[in-house]
BAPAFI-810525 format. One record per residue: residue number from 1; x, y, z of N, C-alpha, C in turn. Coordinates in nm, 4 decimals, always signed. Atoms other than C-alpha are relative to their C-alpha. Layout:
<atoms>
+-----+----------+----------+----------+----------+----------+----------+----------+----------+----------+
! seq !     n.xx !     n.yy !     n.zz !    ca.xx !    ca.yy !    ca.zz !     c.xx !     c.yy !     c.zz !
+-----+----------+----------+----------+----------+----------+----------+----------+----------+----------+
! NUM !        X !        Y !        Z !        X !        Y !        Z !        X !        Y !        Z !
...
+-----+----------+----------+----------+----------+----------+----------+----------+----------+----------+
</atoms>
This chain:
<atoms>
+-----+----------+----------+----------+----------+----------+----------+----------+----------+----------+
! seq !     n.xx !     n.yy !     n.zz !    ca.xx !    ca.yy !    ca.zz !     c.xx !     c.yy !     c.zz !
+-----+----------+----------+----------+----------+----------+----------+----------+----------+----------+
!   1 !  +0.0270 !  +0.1398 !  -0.0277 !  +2.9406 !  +1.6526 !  +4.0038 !  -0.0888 !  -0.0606 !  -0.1088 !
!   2 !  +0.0774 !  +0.0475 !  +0.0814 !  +2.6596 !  +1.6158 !  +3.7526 !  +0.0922 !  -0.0655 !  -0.1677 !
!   3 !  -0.1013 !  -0.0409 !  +0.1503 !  +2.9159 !  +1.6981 !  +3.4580 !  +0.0839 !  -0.1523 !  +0.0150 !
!   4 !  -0.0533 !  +0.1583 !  -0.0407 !  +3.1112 !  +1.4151 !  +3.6018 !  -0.0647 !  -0.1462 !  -0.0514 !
!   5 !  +0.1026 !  +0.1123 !  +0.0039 !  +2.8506 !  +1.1587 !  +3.6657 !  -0.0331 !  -0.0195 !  -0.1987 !
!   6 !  +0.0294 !  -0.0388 !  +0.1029 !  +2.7550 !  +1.2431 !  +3.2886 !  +0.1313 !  -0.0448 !  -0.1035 !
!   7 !  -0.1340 !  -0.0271 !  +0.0707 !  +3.1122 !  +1.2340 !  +3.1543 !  -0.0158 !  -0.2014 !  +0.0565 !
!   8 !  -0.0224 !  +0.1670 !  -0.0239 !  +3.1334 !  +0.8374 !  +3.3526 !  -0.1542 !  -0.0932 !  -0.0901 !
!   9 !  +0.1231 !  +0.0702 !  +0.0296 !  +2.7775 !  +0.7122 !  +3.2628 !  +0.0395 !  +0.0393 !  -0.1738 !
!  10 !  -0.0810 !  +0.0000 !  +0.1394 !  +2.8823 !  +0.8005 !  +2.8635 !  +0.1116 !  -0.0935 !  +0.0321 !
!  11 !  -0.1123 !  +0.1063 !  -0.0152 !  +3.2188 !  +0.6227 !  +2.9712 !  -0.0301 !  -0.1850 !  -0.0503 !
!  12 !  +0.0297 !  +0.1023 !  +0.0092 !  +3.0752 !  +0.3426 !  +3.0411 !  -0.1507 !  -0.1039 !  -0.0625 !
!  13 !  +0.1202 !  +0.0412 !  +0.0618 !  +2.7518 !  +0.2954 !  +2.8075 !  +0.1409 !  -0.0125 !  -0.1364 !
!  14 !  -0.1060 !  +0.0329 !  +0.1123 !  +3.0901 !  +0.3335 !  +2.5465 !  +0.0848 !  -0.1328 !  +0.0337 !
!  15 !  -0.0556 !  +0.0718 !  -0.0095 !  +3.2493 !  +0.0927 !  +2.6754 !  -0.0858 !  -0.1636 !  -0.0016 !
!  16 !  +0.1219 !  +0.1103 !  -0.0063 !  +2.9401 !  -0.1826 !  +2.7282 !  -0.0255 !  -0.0020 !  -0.1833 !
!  17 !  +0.0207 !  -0.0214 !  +0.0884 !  +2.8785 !  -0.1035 !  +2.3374 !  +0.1381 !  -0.0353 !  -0.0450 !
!  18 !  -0.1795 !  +0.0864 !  +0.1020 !  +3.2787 !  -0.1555 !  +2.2150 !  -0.0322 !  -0.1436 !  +0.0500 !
!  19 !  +0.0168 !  +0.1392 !  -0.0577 !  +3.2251 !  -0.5246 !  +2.4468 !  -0.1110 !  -0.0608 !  -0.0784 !
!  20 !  +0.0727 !  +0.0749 !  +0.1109 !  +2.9555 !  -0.6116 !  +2.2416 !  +0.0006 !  +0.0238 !  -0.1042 !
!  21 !  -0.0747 !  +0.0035 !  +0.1307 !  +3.0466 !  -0.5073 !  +1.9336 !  +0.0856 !  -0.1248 !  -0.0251 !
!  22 !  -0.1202 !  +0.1542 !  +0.0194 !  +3.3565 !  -0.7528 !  +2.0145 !  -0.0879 !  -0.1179 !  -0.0026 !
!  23 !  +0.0493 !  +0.1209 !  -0.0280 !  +3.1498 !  -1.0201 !  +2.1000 !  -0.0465 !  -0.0497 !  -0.1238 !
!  24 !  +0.0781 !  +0.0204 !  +0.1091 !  +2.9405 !  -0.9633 !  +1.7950 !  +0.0793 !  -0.0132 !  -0.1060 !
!  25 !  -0.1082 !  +0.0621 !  +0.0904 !  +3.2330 !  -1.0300 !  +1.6267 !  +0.0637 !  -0.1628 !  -0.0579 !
!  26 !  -0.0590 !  +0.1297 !  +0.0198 !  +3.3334 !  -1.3604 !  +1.7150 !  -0.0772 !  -0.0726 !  +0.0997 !
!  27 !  +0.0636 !  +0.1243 !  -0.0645 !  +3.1292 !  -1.7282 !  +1.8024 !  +0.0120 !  +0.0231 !  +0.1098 !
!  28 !  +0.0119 !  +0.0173 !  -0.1759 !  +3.0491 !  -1.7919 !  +2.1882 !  -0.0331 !  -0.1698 !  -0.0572 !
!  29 !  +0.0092 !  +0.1609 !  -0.0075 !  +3.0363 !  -2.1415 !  +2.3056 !  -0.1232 !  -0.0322 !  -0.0502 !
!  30 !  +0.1873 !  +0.0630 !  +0.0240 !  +2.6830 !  -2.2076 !  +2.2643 !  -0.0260 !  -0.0292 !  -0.1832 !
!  31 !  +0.0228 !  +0.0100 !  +0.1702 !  +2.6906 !  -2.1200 !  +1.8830 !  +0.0994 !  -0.1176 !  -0.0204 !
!  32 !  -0.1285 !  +0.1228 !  +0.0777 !  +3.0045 !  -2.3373 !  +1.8259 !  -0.0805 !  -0.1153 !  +0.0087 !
!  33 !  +0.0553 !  +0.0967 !  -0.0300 !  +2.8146 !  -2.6118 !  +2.0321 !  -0.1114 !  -0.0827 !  -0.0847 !
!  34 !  +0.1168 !  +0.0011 !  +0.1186 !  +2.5078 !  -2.5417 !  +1.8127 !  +0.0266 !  -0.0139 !  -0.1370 !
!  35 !  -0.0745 !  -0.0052 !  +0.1473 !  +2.7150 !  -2.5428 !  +1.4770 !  +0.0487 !  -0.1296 !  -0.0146 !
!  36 !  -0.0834 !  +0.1515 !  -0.0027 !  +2.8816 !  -2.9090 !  +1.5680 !  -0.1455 !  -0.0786 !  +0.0282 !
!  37 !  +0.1495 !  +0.0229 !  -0.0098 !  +2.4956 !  -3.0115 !  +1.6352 !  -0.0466 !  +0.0007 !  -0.1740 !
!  38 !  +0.0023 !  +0.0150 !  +0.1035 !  +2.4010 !  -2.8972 !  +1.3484 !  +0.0398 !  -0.0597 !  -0.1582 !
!  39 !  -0.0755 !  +0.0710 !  +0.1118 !  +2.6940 !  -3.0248 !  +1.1270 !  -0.0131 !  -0.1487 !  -0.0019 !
!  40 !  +0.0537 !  +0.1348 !  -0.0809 !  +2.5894 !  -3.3906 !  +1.3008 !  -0.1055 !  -0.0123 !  -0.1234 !
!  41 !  +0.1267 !  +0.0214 !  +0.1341 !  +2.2661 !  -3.3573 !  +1.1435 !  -0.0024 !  +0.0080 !  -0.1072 !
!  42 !  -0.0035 !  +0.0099 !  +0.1319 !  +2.3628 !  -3.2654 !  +0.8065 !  +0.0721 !  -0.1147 !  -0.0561 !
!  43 !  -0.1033 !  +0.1116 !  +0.0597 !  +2.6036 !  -3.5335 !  +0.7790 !  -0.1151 !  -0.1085 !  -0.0130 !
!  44 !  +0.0858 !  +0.1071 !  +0.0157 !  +2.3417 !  -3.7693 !  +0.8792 !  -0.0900 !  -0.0008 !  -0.1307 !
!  45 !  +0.1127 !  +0.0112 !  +0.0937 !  +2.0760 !  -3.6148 !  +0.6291 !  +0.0515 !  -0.0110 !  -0.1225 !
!  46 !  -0.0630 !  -0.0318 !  +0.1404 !  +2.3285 !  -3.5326 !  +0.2951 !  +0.0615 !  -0.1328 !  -0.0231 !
!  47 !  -0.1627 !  +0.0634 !  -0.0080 !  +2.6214 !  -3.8243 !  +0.3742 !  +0.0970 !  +0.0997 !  +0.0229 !
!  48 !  -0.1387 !  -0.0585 !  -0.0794 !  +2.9599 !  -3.7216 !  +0.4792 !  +0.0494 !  +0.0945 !  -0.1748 !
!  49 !  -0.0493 !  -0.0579 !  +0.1153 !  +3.0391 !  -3.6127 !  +0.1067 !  -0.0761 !  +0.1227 !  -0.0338 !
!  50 !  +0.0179 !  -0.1208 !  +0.0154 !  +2.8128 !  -3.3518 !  +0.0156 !  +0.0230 !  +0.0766 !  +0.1723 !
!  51 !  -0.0489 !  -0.0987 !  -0.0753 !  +2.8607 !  -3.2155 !  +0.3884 !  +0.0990 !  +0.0483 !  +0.0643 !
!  52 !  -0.1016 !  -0.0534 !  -0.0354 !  +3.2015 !  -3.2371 !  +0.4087 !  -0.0007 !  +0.1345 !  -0.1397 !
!  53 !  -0.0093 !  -0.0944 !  +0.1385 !  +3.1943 !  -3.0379 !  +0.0475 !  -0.0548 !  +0.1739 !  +0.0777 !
!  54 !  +0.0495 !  -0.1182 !  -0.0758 !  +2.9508 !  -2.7795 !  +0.2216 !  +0.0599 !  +0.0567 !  +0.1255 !
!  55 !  -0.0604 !  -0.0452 !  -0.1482 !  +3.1710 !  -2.7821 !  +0.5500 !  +0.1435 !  +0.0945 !  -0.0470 !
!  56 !  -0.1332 !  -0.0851 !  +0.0691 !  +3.4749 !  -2.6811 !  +0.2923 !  -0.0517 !  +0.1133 !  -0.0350 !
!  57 !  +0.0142 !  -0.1419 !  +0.0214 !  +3.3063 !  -2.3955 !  +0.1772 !  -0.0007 !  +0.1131 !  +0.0783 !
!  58 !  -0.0386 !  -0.0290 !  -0.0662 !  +3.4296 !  -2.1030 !  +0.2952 !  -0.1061 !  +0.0895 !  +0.0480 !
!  59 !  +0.1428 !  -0.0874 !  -0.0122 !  +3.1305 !  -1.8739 !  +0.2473 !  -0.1432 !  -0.0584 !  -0.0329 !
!  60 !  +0.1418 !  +0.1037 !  -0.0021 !  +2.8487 !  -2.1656 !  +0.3055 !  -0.0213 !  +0.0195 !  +0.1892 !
!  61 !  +0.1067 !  +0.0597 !  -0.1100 !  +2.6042 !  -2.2503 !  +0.5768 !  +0.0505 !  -0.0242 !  +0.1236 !
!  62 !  -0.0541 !  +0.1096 !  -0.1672 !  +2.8967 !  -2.3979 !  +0.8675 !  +0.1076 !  +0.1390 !  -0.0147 !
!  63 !  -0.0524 !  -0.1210 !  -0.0280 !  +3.0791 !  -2.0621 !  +0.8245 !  -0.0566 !  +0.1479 !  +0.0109 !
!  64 !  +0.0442 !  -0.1053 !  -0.0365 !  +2.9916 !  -1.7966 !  +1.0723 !  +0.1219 !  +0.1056 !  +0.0534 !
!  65 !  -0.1073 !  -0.0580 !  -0.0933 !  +3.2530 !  -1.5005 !  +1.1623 !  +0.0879 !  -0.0866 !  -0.0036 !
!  66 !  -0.1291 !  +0.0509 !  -0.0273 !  +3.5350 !  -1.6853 !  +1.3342 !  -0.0401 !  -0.1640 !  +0.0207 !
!  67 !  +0.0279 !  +0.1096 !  -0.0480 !  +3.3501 !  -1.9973 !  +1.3710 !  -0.0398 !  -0.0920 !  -0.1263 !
!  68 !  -0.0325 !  +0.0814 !  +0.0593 !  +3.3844 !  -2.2918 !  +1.1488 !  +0.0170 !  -0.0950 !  +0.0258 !
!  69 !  +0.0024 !  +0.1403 !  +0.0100 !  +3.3203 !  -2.7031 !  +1.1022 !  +0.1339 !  -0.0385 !  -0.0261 !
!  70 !  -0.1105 !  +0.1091 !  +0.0587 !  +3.6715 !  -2.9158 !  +1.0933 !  -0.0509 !  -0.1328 !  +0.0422 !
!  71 !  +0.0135 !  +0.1626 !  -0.0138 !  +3.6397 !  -3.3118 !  +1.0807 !  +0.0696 !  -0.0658 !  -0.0154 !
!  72 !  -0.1198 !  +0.1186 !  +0.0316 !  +3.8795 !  -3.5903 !  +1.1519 !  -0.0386 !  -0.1102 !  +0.0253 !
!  73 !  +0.0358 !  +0.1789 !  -0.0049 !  +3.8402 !  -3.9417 !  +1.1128 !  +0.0787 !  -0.0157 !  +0.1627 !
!  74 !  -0.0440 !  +0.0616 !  -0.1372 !  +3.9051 !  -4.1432 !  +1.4526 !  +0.1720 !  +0.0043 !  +0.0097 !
!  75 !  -0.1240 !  +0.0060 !  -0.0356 !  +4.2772 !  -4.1522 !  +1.3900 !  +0.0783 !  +0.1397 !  -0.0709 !
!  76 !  -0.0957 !  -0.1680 !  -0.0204 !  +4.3568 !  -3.7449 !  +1.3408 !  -0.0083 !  +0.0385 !  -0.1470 !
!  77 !  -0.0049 !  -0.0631 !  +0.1330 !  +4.3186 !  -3.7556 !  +0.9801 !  -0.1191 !  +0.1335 !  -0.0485 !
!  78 !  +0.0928 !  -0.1034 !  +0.0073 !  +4.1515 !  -3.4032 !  +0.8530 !  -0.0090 !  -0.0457 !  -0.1440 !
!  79 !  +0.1094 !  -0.0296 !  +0.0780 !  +3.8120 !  -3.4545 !  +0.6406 !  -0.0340 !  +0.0836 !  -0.0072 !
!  80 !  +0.0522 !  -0.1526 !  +0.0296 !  +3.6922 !  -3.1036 !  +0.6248 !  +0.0579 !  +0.0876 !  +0.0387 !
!  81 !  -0.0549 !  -0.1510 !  -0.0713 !  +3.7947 !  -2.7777 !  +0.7109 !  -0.0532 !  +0.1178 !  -0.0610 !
!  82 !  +0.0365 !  -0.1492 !  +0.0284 !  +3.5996 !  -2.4696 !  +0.7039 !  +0.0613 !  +0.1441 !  -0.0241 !
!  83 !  -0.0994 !  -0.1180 !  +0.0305 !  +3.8566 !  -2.2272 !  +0.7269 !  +0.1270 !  -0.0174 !  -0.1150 !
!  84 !  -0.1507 !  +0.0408 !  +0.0891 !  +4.1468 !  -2.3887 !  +0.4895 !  +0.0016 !  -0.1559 !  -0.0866 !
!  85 !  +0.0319 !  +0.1282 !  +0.0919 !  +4.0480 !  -2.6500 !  +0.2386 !  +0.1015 !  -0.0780 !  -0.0224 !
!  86 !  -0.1308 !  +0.0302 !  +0.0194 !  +4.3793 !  -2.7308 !  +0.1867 !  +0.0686 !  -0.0915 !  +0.0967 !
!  87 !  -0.0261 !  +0.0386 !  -0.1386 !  +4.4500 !  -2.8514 !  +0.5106 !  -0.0806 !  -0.2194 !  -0.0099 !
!  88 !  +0.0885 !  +0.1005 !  +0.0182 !  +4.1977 !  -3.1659 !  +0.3961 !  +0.1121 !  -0.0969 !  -0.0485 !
!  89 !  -0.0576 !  +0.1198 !  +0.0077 !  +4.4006 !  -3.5200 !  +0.3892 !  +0.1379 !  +0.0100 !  +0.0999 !
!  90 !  -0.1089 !  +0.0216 !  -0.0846 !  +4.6289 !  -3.4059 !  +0.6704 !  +0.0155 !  -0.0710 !  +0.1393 !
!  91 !  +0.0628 !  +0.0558 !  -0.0994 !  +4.6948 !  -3.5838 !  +0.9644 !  +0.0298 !  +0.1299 !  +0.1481 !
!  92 !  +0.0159 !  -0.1031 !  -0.1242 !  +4.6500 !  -3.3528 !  +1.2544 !  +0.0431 !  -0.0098 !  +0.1191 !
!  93 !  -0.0117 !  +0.0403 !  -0.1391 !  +4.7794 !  -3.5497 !  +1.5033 !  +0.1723 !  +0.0530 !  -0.0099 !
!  94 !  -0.1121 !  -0.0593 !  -0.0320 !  +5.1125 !  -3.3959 !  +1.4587 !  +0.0104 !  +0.1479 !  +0.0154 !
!  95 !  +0.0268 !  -0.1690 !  +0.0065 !  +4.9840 !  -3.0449 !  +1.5154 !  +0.0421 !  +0.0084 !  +0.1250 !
!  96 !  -0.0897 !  -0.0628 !  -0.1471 !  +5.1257 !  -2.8593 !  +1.8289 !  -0.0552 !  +0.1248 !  +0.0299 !
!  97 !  +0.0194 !  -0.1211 !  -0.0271 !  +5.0429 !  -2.5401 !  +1.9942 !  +0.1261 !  +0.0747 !  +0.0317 !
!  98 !  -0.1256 !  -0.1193 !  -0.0382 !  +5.2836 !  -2.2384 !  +2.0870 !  +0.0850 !  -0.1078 !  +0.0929 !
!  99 !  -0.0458 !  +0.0702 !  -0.1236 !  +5.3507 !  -2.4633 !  +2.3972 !  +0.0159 !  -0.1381 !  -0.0403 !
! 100 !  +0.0277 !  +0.1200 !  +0.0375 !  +5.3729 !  -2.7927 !  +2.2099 !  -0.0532 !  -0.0848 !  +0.0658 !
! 101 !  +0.0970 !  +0.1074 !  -0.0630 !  +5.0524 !  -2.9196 !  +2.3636 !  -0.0619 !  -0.0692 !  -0.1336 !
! 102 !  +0.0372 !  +0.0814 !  +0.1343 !  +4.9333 !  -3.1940 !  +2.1414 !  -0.1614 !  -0.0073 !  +0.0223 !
! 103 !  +0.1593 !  -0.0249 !  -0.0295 !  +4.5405 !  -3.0667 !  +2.1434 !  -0.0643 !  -0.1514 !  -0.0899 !
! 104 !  +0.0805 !  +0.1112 !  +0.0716 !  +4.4378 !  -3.2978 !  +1.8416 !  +0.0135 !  -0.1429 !  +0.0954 !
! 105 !  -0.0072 !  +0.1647 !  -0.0739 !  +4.5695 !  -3.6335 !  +2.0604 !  -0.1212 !  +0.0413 !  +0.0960 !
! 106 !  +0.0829 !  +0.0073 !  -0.0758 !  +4.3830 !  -3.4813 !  +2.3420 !  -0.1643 !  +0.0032 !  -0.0023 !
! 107 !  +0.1660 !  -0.0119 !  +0.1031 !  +4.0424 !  -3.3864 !  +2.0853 !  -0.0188 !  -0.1364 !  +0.0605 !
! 108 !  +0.0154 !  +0.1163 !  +0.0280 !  +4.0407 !  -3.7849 !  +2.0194 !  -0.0067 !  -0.0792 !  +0.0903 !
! 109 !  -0.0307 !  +0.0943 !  -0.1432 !  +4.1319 !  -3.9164 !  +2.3690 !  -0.1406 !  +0.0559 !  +0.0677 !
! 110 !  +0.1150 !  -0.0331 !  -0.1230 !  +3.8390 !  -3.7305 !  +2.5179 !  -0.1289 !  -0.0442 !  -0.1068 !
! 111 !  +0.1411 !  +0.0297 !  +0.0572 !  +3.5994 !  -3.8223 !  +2.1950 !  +0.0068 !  -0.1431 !  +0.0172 !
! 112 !  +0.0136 !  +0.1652 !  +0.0257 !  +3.6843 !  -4.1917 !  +2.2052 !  -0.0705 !  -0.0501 !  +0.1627 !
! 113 !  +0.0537 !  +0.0466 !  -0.1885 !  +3.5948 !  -4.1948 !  +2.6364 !  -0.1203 !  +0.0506 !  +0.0180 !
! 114 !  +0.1078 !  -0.1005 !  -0.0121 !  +3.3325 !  -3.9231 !  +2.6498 !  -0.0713 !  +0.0232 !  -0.1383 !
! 115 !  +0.0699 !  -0.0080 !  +0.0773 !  +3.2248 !  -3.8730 !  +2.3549 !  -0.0115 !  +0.1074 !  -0.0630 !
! 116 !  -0.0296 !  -0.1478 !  +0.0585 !  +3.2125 !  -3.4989 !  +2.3324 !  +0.0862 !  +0.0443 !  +0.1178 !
! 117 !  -0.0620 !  -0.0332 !  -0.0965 !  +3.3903 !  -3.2599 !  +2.5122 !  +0.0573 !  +0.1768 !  -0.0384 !
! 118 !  -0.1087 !  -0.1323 !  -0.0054 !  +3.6307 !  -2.8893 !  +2.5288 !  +0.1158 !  -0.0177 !  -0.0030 !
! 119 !  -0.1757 !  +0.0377 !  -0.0115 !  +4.0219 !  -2.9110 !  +2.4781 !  -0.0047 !  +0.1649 !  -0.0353 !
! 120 !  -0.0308 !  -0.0837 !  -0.0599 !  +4.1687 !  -2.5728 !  +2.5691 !  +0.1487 !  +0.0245 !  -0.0915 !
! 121 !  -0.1620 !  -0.0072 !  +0.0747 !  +4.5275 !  -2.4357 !  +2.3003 !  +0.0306 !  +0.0835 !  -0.0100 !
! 122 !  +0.0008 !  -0.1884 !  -0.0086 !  +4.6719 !  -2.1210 !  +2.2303 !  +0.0003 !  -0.0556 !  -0.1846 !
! 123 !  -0.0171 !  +0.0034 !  +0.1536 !  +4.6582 !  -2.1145 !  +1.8167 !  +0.0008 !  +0.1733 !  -0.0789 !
! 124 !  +0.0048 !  -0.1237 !  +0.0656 !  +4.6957 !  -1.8209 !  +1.5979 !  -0.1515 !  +0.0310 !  -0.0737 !
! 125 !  +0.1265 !  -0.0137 !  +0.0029 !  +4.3968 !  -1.6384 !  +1.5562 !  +0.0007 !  +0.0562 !  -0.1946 !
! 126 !  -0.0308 !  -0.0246 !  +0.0982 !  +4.3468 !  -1.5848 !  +1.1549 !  -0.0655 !  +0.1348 !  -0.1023 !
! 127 !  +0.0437 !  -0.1543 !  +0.0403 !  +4.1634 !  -1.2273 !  +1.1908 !  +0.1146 !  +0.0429 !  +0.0635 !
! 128 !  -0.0881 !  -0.1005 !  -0.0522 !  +4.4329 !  -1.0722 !  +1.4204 !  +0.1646 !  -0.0030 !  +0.0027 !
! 129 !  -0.1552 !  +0.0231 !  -0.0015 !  +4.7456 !  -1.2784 !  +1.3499 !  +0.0599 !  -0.0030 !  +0.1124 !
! 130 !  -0.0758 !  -0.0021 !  -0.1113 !  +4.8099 !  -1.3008 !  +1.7061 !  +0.0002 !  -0.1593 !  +0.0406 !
! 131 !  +0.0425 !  +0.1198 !  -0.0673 !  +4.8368 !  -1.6057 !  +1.9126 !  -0.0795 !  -0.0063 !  +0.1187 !
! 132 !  +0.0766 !  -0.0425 !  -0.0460 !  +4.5508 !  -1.6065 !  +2.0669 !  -0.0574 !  -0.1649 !  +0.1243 !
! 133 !  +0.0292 !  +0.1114 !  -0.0635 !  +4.3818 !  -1.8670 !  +2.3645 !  -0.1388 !  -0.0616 !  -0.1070 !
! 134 !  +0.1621 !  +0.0903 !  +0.0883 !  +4.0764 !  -2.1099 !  +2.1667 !  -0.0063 !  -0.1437 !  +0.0621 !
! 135 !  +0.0492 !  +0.1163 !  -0.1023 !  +3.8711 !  -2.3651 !  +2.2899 !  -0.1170 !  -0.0547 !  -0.1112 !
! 136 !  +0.0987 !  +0.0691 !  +0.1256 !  +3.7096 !  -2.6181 !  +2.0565 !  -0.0392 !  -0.1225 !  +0.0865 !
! 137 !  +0.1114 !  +0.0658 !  +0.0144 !  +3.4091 !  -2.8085 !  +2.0835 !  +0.0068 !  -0.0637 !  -0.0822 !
! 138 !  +0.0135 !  +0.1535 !  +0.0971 !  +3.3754 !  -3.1523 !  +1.9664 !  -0.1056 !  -0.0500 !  +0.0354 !
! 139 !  +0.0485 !  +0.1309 !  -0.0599 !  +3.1403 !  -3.4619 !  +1.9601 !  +0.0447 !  -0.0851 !  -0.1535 !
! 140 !  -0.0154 !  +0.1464 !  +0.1140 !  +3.2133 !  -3.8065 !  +1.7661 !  -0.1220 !  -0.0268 !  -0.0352 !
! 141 !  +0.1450 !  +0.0833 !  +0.0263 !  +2.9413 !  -3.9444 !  +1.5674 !  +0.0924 !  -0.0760 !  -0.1370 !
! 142 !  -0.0811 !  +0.1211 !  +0.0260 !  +3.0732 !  -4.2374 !  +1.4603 !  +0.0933 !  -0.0369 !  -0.0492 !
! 143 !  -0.1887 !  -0.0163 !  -0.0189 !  +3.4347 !  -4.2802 !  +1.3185 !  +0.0491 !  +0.1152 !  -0.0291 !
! 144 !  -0.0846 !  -0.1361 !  +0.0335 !  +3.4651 !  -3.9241 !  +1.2648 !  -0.0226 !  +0.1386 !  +0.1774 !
! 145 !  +0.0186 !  -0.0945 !  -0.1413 !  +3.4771 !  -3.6200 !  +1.5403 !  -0.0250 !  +0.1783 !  -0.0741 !
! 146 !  -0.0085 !  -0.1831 !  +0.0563 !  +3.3669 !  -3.2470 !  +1.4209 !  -0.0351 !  +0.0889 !  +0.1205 !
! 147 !  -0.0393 !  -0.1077 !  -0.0235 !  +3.4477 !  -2.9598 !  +1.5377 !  -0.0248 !  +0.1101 !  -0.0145 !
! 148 !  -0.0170 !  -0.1302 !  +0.0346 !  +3.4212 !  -2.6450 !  +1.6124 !  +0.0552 !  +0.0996 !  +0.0930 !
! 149 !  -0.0811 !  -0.0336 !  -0.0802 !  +3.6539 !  -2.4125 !  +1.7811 !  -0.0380 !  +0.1721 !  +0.0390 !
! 150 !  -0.0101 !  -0.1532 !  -0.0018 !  +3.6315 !  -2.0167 !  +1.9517 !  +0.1228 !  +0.0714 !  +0.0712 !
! 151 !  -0.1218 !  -0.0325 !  -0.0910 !  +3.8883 !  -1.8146 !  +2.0367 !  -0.0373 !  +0.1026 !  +0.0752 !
! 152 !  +0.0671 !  -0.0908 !  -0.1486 !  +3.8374 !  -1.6094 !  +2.3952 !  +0.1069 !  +0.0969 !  -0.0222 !
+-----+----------+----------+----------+----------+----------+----------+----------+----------+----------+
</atoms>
């Protein structure tokens, strides 16, 4: 019985240790929340130009792990992007998920009423290549909306 007990309690101190490992892998809400906070304030203190510049970089200040600043003007157009620079002058509002839910319309519909908010997509995750569920965090400050998204 001891041998047992011994053999489960290892089990599961391994298994509490792989779960945070994962975690410690990838953003939780709070950081994202805290990262779109933060990106707020820099915009205010730099202008929108040096911190969209700093929000493009891929290995700067608004890129942690899986978590990363995007910014679209009020009508879907993408100003920044932390993960894919490239992606910058597109309009977003024709983006789709697996399920062709139109997240960006719904981003914009909930920043223009509320102000901030959560929108809920499945997107491909771009450590595991899977399609994975993510949930991005927004607020508007003033004709633009940034972002930041985690995937669960």
């Amino acid at each position: 019985m001891q041998k047992f007990l011994k053999i489960l309690t290892l089990g599961l101190f391994s298994l509490l240790v792989s779960q945070s490992i994962f975690a410690a892998e990838h953003g939780t809400a709070q950081e994202a929340e805290a990262m779109v906070k933060k990106a707020i304030a820099y915009i205010k203190s730099k202008g929108p130009d040096a911190a969209y510049a700093e929000f493009n970089n891929t290995k700067g200040s608004f890129t942690d792990r899986d978590l990363y600043i995007f910014v679209i003007d009020i009508n879907g157009k993408d100003l920044a992007h932390g993960a894919n620079p490239k992606l910058i002058g597109k309009d977003f509002r024709t983006l789709r998920d697996v399920d062709n839910k139109a997240f960006i319309d719904d981003i914009l519909s909930v920043a223009k009423s509320k102000g901030k908010g959560w929108v809920d997509y499945k997107w491909p995750n771009p450590s595991t290549k899977e399609i994975e569920m993510k949930s991005t965090y927004f607020e508007k400050a003033g004709d633009v909306v940034v972002a930041c998204g985690i995937y669960k």
